[in-house]
C-alpha positions as CSV (number, residue, x, y, z in Angstrom):
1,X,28.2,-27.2,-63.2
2,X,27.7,-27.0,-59.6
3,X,30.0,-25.7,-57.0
4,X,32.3,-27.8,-55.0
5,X,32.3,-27.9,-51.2
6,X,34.8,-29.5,-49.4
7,X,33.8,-32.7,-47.2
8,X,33.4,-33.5,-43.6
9,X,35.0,-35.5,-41.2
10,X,34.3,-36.4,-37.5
11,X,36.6,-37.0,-34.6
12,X,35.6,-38.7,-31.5
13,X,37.4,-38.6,-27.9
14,X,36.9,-40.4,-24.9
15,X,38.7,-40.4,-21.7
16,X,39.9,-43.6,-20.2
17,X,41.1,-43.7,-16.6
18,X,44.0,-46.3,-15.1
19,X,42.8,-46.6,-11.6
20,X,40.2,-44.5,-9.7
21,X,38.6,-41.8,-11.0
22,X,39.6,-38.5,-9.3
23,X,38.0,-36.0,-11.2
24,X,34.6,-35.4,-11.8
25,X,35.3,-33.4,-15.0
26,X,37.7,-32.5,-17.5
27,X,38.2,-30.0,-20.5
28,X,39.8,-31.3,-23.9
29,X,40.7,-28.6,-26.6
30,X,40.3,-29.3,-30.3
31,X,43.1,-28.0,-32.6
32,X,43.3,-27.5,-36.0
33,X,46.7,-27.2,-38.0
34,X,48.6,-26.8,-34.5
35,X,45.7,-23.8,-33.3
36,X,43.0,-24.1,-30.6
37,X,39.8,-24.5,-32.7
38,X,36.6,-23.0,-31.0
39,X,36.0,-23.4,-27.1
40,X,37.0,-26.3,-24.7
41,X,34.6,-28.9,-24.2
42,X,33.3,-30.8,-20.8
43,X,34.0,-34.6,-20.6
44,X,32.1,-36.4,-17.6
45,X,30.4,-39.1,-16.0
46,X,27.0,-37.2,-17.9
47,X,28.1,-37.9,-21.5
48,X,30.3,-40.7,-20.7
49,X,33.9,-39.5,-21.0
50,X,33.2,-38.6,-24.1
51,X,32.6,-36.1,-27.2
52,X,32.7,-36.1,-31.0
53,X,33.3,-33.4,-32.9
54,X,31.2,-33.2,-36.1
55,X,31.4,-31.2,-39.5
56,X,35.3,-30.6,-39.3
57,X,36.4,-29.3,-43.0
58,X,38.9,-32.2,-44.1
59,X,40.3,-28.8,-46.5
60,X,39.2,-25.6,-45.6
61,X,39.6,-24.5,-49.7
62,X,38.9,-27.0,-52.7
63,X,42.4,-25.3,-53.8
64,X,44.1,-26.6,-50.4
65,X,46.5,-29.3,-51.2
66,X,47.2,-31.0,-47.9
67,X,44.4,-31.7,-45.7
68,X,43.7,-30.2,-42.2
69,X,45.3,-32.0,-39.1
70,X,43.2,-32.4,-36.2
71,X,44.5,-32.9,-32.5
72,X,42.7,-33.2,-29.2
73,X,44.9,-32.3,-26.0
74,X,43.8,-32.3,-22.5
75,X,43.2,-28.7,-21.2
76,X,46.4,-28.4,-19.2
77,X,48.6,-31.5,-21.3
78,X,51.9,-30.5,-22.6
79,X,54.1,-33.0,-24.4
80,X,51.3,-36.0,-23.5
81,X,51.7,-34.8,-19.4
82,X,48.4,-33.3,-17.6
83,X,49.7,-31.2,-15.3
């Protein structure tokens, strides 16, 4: 019998502006289950606005009964406000 790995999933962001843009970059943090998950990542007018993170564990266990909840937040956003 083989051994069971848990599967994959992906999560793409992108940022939209209302209006003119003002910045010429920003940082968005992934988190996992309500934690930062590795380092802050770049969106700009380069890779338009946007990034996906690949190869996120949907469990980290095969004995994990809920699945993992991923968030992306705006370095600086608290409550859905940049400041």
């Amino acid at each position: 019998m083989g051994v069971l790995t848990p599967g994959t999933t992906q999560l793409k962001v992108s940022k939209t502006w209302a209006g003119e843009v003002t910045e010429t970059e920003v940082q968005v943090q992934l988190y996992k289950n309500g934690e930062p998950e590795g380092s802050a990542v770049a969106l700009n007018e380069e890779n338009g606005w946007t990034h996906t993170f690949e190869q996120l564990p949907v469990v980290d266990t095969i004995q994990q009964a809920q699945g993992n909840v991923y968030e992306i937040k705006e370095v600086g956003e608290a409550d859905g406000i940049i400041t």
